[in-house]
C-alpha positions in Angstrom: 17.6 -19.8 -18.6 18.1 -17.0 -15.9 14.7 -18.0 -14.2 15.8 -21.9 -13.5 18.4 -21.1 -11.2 15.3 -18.3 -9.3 15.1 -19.6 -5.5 12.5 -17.9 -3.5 12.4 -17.8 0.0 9.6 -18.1 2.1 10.3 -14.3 3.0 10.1 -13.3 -0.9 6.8 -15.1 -0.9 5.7 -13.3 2.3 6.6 -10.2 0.7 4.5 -10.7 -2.9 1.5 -11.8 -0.9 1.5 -8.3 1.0 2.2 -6.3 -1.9 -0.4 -7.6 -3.9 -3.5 -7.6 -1.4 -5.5 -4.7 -1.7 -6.2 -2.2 1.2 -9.4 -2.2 3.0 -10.6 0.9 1.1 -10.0 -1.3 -2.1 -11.6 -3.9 -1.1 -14.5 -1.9 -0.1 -14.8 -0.3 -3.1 -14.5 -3.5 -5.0 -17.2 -5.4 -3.1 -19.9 -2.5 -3.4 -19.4 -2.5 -7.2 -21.7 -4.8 -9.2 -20.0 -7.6 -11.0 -19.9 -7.1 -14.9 -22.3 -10.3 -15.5 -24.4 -8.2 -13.5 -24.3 -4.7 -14.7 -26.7 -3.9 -17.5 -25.7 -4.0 -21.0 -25.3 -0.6 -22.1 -26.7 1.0 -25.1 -25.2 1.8 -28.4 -24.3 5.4 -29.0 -25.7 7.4 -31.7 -23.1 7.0 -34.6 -22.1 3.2 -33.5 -22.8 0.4 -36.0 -22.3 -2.7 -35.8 -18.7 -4.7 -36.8 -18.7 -5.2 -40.7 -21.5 -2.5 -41.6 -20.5 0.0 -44.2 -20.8 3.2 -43.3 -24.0 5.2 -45.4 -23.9 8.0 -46.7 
């Protein structure tokens, strides 16, 4: 009920646009990572098995 009565000004929305940009460094760092579609899928460890396997032994 609080939230209805919320008004944001134009300088609140200035504000949470600024805070929530990354730095240069960030973004940097972001754009020389490879995407997660594009990393390779990574191998099971020793010891993993597969969801719904009992464990042998």
């Amino acid at each position: 009920m609080a939230l209805q009565s919320l008004q944001i000004t134009a300088l609140t929305a200035m504000r949470a646009r600024d805070v929530s940009r990354p730095t240069r460094e960030q973004q940097e760092g972001a754009d020389a990572r490879p995407l997660r579609d594009e990393m390779p899928r990574r191998e099971p460890r020793r010891g993993d098995r597969p969801r719904g396997e009992p464990r042998r032994g």
